[in-house]
Z-matrix of the N, CA and C atoms (Angstrom, degrees):
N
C 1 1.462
C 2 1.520 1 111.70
N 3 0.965 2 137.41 1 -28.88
C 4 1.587 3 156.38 2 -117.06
C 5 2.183 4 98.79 3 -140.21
N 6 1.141 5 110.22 4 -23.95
C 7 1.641 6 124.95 5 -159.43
C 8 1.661 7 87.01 6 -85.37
N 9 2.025 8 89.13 7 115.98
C 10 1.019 9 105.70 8 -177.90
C 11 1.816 10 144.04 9 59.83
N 12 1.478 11 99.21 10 29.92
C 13 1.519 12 123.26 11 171.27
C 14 1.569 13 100.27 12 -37.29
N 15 1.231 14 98.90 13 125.28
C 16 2.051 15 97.91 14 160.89
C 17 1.403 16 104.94 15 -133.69
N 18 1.368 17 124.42 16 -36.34
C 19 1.428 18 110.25 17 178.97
C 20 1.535 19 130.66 18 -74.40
N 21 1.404 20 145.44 19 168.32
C 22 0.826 21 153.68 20 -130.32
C 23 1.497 22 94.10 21 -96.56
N 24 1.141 23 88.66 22 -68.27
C 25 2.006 24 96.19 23 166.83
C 26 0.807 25 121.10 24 3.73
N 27 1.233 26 103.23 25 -81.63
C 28 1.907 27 145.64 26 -159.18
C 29 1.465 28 94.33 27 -37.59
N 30 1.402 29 87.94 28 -69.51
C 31 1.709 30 110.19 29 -167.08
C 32 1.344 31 115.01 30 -79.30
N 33 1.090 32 128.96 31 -26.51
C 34 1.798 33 117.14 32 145.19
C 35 1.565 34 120.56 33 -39.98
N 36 1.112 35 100.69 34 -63.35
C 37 1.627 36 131.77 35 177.75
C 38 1.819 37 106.22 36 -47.92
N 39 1.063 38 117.60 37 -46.51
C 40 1.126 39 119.17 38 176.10
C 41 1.788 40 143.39 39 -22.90
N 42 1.391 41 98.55 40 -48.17
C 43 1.434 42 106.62 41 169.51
C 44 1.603 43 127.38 42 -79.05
N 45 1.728 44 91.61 43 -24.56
C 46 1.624 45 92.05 44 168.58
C 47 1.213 46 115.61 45 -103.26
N 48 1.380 47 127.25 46 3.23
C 49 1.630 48 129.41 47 158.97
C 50 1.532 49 110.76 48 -63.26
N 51 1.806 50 110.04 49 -54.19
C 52 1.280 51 101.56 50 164.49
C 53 1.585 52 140.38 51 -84.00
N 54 1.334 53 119.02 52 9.08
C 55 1.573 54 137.14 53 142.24
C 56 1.432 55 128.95 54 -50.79
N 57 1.702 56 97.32 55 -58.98
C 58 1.623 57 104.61 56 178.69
C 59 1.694 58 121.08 57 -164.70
N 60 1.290 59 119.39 58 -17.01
C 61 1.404 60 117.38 59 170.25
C 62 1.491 61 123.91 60 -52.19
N 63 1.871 62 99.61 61 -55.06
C 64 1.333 63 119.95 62 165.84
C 65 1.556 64 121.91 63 -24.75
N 66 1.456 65 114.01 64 -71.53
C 67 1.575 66 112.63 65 176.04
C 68 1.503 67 119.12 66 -77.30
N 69 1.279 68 102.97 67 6.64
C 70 1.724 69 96.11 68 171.46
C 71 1.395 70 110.50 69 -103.82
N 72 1.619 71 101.30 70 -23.23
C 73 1.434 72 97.69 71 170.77
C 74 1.748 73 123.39 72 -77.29
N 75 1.136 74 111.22 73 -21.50
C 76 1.014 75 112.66 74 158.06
C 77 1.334 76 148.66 75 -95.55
N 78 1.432 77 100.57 76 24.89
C 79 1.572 78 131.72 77 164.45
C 80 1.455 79 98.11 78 -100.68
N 81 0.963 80 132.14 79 -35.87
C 82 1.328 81 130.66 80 -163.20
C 83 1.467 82 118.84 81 -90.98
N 84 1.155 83 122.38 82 -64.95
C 85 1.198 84 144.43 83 -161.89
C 86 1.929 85 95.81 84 -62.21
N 87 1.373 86 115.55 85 -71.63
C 88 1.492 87 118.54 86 -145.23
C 89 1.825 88 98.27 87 -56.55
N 90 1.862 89 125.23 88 -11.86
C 91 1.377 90 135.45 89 -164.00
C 92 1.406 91 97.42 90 -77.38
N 93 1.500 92 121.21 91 -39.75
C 94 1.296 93 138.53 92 -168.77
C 95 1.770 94 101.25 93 -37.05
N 96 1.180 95 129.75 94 118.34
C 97 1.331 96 132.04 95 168.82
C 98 1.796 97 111.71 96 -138.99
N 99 1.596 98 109.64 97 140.86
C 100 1.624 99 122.10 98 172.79
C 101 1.744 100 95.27 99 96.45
N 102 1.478 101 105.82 100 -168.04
C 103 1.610 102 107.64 101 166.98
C 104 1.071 103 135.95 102 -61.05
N 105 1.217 104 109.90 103 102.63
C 106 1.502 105 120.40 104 -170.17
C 107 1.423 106 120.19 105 -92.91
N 108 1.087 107 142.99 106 128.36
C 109 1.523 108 147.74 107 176.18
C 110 1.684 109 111.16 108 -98.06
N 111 1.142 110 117.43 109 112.08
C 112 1.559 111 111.88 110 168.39
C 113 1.253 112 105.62 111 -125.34
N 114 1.753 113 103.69 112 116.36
C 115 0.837 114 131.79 113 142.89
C 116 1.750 115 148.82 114 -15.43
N 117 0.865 116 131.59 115 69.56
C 118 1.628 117 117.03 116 -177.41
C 119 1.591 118 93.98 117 89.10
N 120 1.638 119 116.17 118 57.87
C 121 1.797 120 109.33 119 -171.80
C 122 1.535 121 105.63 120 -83.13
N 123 1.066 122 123.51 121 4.34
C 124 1.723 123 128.49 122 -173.21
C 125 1.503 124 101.68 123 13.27
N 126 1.460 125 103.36 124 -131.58
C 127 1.505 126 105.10 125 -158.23
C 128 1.684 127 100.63 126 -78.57
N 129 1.081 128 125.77 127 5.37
C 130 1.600 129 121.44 128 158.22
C 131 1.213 130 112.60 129 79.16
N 132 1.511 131 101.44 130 47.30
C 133 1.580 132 106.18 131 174.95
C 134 1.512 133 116.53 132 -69.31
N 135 1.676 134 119.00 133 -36.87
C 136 1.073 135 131.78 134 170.34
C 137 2.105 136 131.60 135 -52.77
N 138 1.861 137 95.91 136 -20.36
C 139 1.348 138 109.12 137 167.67
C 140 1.261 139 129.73 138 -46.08
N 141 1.792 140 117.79 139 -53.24
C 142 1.447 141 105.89 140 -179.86
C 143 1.133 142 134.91 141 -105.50
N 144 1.468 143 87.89 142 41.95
C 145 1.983 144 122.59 143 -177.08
C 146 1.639 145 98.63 144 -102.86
N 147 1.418 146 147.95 145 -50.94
C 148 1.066 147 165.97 146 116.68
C 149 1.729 148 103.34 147 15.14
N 150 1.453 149 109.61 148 110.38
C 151 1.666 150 143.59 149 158.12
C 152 1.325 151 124.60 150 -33.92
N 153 1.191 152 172.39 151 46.70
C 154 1.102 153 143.84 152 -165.84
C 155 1.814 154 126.91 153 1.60
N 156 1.303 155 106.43 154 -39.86
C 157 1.595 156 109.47 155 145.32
C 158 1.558 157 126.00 156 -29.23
N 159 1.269 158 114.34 157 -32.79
C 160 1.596 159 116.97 158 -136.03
C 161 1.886 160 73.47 159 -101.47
N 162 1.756 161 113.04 160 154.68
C 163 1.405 162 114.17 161 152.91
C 164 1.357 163 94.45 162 -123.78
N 165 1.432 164 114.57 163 139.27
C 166 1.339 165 94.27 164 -162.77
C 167 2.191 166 103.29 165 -139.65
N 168 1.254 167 111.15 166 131.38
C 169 0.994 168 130.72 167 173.89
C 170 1.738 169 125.22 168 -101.32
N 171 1.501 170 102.72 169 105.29
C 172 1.596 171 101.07 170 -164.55
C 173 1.489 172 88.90 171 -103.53
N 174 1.367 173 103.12 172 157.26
C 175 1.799 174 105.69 173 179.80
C 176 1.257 175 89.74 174 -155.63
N 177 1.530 176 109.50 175 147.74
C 178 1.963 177 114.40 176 178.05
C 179 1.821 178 87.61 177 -162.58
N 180 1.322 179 92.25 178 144.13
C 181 1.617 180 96.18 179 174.59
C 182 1.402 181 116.39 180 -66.42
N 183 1.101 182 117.39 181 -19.56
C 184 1.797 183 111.87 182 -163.87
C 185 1.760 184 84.47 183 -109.76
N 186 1.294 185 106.69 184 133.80
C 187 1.674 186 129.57 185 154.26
C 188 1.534 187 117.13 186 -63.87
N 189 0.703 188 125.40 187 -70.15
C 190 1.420 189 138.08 188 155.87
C 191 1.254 190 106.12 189 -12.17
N 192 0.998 191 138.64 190 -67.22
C 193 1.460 192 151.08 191 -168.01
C 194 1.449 193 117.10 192 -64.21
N 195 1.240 194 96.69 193 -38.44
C 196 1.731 195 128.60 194 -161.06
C 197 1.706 196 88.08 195 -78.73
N 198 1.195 197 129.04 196 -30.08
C 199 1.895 198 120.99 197 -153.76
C 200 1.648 199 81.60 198 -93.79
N 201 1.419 200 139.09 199 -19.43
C 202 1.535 201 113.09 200 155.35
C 203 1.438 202 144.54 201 -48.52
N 204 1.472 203 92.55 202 -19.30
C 205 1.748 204 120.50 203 -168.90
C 206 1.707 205 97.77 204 -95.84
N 207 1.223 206 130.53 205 -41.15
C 208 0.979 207 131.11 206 160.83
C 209 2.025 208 111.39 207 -18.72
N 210 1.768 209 103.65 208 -53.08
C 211 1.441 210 100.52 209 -156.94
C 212 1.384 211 90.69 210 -91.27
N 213 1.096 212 112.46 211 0.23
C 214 1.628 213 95.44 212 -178.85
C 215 1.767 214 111.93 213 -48.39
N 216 1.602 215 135.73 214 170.05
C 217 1.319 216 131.47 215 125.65
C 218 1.613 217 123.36 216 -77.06
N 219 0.824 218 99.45 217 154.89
C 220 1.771 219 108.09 218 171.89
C 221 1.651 220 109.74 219 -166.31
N 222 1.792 221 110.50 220 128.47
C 223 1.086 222 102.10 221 152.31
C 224 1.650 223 125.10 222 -74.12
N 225 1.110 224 141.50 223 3.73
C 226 1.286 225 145.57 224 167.57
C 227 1.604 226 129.46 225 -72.54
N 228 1.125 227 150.48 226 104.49
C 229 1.416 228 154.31 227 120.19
C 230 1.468 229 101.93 228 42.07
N 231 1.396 230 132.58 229 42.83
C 232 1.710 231 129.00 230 179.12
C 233 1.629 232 89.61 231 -66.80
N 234 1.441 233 96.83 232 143.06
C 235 1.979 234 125.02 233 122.31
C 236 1.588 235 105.40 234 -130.56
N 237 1.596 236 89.68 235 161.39
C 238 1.283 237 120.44 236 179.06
C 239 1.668 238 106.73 237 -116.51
N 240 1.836 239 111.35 238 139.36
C 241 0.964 240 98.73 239 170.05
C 242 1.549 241 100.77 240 -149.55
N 243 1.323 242 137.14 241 178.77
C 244 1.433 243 125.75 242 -151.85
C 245 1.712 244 86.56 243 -123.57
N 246 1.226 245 120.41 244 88.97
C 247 1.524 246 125.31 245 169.48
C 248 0.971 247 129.76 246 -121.82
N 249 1.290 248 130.11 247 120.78
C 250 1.777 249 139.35 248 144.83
C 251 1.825 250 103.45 249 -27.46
N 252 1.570 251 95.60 250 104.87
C 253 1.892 252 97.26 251 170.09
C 254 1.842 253 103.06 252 -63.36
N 255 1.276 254 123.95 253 -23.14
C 256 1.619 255 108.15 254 173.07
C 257 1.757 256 122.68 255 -78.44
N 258 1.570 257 93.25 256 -14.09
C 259 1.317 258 92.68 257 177.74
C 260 1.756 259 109.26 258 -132.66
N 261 0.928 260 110.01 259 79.88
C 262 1.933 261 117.60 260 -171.06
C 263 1.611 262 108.85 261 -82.28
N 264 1.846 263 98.96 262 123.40
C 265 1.326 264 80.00 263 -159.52
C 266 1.809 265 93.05 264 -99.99
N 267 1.431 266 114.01 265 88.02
C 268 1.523 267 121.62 266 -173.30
C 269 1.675 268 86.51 267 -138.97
N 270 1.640 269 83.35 268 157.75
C 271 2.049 270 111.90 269 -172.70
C 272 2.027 271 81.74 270 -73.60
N 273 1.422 272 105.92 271 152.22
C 274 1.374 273 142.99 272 125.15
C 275 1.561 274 105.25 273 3.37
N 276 1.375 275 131.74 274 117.97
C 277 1.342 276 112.16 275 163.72
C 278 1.880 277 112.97 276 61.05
N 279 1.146 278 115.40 277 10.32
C 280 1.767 279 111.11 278 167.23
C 281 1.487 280 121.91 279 -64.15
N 282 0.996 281 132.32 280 -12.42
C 283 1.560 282 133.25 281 -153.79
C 284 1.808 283 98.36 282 -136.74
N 285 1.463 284 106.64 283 148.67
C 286 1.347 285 116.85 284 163.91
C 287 1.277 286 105.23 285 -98.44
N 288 1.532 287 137.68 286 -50.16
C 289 1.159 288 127.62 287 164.97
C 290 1.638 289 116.28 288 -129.20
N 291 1.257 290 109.15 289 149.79
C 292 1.505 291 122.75 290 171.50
C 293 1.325 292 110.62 291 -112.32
N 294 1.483 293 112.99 292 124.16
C 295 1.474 294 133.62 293 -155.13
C 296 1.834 295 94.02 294 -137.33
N 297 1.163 296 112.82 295 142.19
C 298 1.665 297 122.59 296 139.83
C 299 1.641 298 128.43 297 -165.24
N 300 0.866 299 136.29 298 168.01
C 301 1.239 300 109.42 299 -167.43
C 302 2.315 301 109.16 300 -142.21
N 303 1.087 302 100.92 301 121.89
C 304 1.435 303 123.75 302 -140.65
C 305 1.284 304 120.81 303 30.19
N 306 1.027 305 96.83 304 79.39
C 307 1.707 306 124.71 305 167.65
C 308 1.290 307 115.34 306 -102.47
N 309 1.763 308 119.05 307 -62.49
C 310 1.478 309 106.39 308 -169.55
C 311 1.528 310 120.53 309 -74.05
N 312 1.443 311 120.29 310 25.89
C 313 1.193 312 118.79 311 176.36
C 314 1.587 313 102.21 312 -109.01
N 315 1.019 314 129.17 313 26.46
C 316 1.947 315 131.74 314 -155.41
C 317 1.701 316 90.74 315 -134.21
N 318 1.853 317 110.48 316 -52.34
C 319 0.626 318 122.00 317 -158.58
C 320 1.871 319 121.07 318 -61.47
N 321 1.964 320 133.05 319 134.29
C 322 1.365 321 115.55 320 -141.61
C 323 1.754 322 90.32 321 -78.53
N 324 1.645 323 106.31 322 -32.67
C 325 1.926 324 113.05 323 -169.73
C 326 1.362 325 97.96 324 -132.65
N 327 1.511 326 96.29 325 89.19
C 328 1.977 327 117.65 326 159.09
C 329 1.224 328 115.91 327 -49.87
N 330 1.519 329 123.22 328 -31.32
C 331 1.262 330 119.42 329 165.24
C 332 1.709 331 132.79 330 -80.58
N 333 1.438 332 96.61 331 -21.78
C 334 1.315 333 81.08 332 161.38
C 335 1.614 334 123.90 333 -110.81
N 336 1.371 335 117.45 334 5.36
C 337 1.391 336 122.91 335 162.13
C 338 1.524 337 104.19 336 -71.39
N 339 1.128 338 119.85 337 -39.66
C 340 1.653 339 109.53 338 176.60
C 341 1.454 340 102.44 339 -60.25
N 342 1.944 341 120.50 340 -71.03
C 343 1.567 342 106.64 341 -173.28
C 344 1.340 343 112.37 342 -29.69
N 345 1.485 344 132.03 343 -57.84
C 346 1.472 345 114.69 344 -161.87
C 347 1.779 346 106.71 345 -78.18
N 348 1.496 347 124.45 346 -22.82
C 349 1.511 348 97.27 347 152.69
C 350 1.469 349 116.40 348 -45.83
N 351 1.182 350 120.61 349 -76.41
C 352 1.723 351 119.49 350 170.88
C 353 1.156 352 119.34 351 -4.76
N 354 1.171 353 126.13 352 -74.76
C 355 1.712 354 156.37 353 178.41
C 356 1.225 355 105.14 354 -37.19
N 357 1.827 356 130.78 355 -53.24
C 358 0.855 357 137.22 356 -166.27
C 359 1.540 358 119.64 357 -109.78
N 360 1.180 359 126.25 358 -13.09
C 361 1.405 360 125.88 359 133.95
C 362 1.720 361 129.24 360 -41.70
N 363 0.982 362 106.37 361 138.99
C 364 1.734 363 122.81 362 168.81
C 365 1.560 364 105.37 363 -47.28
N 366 1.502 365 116.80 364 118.56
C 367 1.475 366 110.95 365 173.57
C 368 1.111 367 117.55 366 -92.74
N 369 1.541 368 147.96 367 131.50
C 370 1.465 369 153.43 368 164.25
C 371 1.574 370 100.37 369 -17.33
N 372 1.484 371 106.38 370 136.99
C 373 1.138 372 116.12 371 171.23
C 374 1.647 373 106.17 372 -121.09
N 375 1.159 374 113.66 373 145.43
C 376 1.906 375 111.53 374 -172.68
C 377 1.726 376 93.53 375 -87.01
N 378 1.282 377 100.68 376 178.73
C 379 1.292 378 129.10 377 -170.47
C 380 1.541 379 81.79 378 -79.02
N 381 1.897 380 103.42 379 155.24
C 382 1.627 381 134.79 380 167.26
C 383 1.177 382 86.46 381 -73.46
N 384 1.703 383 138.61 382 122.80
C 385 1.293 384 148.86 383 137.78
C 386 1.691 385 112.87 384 -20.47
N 387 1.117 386 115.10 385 -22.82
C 388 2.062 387 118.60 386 163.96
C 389 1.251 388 99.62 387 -75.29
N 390 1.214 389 135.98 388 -14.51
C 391 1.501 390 117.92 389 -168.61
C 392 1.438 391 104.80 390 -84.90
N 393 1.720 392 121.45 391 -38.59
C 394 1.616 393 128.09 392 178.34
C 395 1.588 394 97.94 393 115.16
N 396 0.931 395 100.71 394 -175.56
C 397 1.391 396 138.26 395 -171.07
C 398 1.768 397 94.46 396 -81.90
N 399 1.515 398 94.64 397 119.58
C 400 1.624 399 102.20 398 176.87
C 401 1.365 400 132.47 399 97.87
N 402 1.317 401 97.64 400 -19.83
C 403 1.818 402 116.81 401 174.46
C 404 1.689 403 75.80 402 -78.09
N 405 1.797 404 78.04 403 169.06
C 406 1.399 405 115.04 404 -151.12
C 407 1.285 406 93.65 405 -158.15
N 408 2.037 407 96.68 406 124.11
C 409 1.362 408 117.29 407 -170.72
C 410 1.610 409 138.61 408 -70.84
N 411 1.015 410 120.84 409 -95.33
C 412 1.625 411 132.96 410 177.97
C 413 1.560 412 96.43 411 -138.94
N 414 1.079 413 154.45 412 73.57
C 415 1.641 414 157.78 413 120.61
C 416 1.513 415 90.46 414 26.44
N 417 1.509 416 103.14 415 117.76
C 418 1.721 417 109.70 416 155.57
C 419 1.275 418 124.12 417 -73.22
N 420 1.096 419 123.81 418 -145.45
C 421 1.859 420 115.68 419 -147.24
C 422 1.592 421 73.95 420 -123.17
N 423 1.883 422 89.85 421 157.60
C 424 1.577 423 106.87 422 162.14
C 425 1.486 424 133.37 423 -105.93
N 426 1.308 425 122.55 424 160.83
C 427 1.506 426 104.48 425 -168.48
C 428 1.554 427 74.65 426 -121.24
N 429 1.362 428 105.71 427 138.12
C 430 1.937 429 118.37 428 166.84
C 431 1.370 430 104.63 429 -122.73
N 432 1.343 431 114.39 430 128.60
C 433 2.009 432 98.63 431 160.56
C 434 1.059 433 84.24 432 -169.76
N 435 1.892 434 101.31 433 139.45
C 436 1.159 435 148.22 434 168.02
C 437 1.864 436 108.10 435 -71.39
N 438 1.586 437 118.28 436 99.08
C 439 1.477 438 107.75 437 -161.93
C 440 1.791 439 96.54 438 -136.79
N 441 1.293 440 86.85 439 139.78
C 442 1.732 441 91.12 440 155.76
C 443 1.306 442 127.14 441 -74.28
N 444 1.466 443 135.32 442 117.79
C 445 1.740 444 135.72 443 -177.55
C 446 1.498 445 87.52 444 -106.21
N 447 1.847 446 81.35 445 -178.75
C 448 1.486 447 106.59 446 145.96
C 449 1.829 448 106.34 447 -81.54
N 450 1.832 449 82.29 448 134.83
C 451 1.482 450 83.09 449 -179.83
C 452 1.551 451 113.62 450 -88.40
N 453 1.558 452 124.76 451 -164.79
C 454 1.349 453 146.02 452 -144.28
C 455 1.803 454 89.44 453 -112.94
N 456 1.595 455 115.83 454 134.18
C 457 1.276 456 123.31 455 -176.04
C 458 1.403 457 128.07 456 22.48
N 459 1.080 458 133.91 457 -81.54
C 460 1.828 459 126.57 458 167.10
C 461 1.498 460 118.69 459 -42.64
N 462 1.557 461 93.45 460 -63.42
C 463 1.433 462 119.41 461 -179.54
C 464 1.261 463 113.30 462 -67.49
N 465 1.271 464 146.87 463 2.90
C 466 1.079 465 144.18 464 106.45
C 467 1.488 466 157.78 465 -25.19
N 468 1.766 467 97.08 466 -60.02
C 469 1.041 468 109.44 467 158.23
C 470 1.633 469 111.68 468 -71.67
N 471 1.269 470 132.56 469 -8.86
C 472 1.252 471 135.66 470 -177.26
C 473 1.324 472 115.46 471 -86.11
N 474 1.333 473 112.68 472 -53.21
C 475 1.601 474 103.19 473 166.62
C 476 1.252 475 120.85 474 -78.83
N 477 1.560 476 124.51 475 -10.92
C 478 1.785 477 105.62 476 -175.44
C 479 1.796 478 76.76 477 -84.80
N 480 1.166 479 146.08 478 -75.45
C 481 1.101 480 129.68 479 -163.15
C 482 1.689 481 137.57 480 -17.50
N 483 1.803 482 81.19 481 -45.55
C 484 1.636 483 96.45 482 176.54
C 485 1.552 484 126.42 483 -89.56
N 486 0.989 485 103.03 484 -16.86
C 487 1.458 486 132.58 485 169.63
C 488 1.743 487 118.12 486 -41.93
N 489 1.538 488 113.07 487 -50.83
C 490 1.727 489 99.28 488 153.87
C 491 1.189 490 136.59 489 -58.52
N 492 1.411 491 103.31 490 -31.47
C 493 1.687 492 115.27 491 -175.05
C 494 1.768 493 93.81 492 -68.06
N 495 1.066 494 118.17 493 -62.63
C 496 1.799 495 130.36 494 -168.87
C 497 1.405 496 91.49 495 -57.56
N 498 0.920 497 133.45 496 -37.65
C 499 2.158 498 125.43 497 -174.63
C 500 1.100 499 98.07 498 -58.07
N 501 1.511 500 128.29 499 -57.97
C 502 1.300 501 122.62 500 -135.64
C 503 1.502 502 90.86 501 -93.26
N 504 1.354 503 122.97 502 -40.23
C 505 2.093 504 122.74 503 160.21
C 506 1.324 505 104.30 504 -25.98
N 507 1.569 506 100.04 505 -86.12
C 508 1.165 507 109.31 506 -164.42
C 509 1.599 508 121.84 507 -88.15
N 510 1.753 509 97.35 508 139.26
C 511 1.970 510 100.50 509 173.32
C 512 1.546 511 113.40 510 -72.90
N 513 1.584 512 125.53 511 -4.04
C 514 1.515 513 77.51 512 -164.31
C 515 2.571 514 74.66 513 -143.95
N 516 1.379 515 94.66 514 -25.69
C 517 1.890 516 87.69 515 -157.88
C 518 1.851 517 96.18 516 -79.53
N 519 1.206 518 111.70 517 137.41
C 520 2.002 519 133.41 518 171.53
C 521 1.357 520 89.84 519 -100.76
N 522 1.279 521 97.59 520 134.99
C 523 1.423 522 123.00 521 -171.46
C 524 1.768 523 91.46 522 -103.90
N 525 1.155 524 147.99 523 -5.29
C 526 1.455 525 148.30 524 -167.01
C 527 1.161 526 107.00 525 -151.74
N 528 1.275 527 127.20 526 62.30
C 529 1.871 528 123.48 527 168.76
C 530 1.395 529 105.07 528 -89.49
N 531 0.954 530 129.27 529 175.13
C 532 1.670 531 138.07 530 167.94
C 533 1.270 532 96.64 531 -114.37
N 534 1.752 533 122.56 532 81.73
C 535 1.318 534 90.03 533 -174.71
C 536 1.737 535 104.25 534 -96.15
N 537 1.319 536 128.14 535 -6.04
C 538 1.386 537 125.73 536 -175.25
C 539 2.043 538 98.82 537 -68.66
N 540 1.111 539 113.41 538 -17.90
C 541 1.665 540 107.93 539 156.63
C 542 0.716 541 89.39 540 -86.79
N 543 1.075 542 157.74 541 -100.03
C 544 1.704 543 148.78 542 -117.19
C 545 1.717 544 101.70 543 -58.43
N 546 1.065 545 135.40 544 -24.86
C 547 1.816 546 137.96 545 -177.14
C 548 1.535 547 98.75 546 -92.34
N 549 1.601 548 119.18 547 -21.69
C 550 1.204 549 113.84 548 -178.66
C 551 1.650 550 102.66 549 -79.93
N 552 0.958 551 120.75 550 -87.93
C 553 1.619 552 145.97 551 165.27
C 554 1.915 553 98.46 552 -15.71
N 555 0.977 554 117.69 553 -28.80
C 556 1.412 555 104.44 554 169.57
C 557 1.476 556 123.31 555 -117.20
N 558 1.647 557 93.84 556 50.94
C 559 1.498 558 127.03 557 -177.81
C 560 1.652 559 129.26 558 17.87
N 561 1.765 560 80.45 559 59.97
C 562 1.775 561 108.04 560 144.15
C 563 1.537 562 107.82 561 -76.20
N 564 1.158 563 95.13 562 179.37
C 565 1.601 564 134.66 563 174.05
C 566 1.475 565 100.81 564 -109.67
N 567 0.856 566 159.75 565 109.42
C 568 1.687 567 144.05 566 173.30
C 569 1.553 568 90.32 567 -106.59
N 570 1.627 569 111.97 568 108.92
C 571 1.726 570 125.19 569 155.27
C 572 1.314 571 131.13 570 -78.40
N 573 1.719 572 91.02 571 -23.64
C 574 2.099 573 92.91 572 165.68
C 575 1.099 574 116.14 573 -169.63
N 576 1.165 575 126.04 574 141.44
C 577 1.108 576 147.72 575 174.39
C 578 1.963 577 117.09 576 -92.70
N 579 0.976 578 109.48 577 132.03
C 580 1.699 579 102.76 578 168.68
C 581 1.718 580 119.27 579 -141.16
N 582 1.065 581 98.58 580 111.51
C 583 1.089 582 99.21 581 -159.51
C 584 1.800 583 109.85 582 -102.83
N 585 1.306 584 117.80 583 162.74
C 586 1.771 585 129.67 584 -153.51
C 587 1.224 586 99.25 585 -155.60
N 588 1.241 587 110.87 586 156.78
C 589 1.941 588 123.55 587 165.93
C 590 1.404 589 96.55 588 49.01
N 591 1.309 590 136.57 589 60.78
C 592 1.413 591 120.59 590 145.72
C 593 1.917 592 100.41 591 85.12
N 594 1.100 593 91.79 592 20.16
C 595 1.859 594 91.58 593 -171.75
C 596 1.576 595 128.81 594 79.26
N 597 1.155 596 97.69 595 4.74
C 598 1.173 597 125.18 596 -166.23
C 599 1.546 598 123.94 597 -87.79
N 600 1.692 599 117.14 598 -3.62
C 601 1.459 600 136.15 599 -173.09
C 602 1.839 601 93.59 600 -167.13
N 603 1.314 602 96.91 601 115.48
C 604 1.441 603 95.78 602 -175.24
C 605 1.586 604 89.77 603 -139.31
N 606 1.523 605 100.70 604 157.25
C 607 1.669 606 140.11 605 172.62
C 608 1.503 607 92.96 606 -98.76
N 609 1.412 608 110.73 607 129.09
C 610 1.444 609 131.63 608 -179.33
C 611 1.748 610 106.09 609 -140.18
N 612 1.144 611 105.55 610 123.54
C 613 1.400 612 118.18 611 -173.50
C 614 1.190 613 99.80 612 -140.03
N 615 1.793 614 115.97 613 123.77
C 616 1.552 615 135.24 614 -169.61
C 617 1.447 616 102.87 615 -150.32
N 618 1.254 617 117.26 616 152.44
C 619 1.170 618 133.24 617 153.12
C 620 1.381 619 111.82 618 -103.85
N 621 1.906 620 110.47 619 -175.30
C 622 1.090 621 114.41 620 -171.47
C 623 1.868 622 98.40 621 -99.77
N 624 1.081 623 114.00 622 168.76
C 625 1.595 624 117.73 623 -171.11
C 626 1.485 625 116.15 624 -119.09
N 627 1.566 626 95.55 625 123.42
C 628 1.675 627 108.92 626 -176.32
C 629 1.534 628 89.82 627 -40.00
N 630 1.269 629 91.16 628 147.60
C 631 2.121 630 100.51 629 156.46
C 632 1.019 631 128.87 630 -59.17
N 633 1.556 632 124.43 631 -32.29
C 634 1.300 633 121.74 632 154.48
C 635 1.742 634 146.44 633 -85.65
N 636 1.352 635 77.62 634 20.47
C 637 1.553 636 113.05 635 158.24
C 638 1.875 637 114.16 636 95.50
N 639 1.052 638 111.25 637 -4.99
C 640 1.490 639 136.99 638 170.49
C 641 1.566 640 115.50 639 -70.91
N 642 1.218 641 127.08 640 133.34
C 643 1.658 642 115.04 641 -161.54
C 644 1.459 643 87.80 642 -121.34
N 645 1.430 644 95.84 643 158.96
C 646 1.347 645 119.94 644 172.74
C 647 1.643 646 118.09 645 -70.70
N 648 1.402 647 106.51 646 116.70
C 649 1.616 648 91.22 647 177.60
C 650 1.650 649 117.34 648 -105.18
């Protein structure tokens, strides 16, 4: 993962990749199978984590950023494409899953970068009325991402605390989003949550949500 770092990132990133990102990313990532959408793929650390299973579509607003991912390896099916996660320029139903990993904390409208994950995920299809009562249709797409929140009691008070100091640092990453509401409220299903560091780095696993408010399992 680590072979041949050049950007700045990388090597910022470094001590907490090998703390705790590292083994979550590699719980996560290599499961990924069909059309995959990643989200916020920056320098594409997440690439040579990726299956030959996986077809995989990385998108990040900045270009610049994106020609790190270029050197990645991957056995997986990469493209690169230069996209706004609020405005994705993909068909209806393109993706089996939408994945990225601390992204929706960068991002300026979490709510509407999630709708167009939504949008662009596979929607549940019901059972053929020949099948009967109880069959079970085509399963919609999943949204996975590895994200920094506000964490759970300590870790709470730790990031809203720290959270002015980090605004005024940083232009664009919130150290305290809610984003496991924010995947709910833009009508996921959220089946799990996993939470690390004080609540503070969580695994979020959702699907997309029947219309009548019932999720696909």
């Amino acid at each position: 993962m680590f072979k041949n770092l050049a950007s700045a990132y990388d090597r910022g990133m470094l001590l907490l990749e090998l703390l705790i990102f590292r083994r979550l990313r590699r719980r996560i990532f290599p499961r990924l199978r069909g059309a995959v959408l990643e989200l916020g793929v920056g320098t594409g650390v997440n690439l040579p984590l990726y299956e030959p299973g996986a077809r995989v579509t990385g998108c990040d607003a900045s270009r610049d950023v994106m020609i790190w991912s270029t050197r990645r390896p991957t056995q997986a099916s990469v493209k690169l494409a230069q996209a706004d996660a609020q405005r994705l320029p993909f068909a209806d139903g393109s993706f089996d899953v939408v994945t990225g990993s601390l992204v929706f904390c960068s991002i300026a409208d979490p709510a509407q970068g999630l709708a167009e994950a939504r949008r662009v995920l596979r929607h549940p299809e019901p059972a053929p009325p020949k099948h009967g009562r109880g069959a079970e249709g085509q399963p919609g797409g999943r949204l996975i991402l590895l994200e920094h929140t506000r964490g759970s009691g300590l870790g709470a008070c730790l990031t809203d605390n720290l959270h002015p100091l980090w605004d005024t640092w940083s232009d664009e990453c919130r150290l305290n989003r809610e984003t496991v509401q924010s995947v709910a409220a833009a009508g996921f299903y959220v089946q799990r949550v996993e939470k690390h560091a004080l609540g503070i780095v969580r695994v979020i696993e959702a699907v997309v949500q029947e219309p009548d408010g019932e999720a696909s399992q």
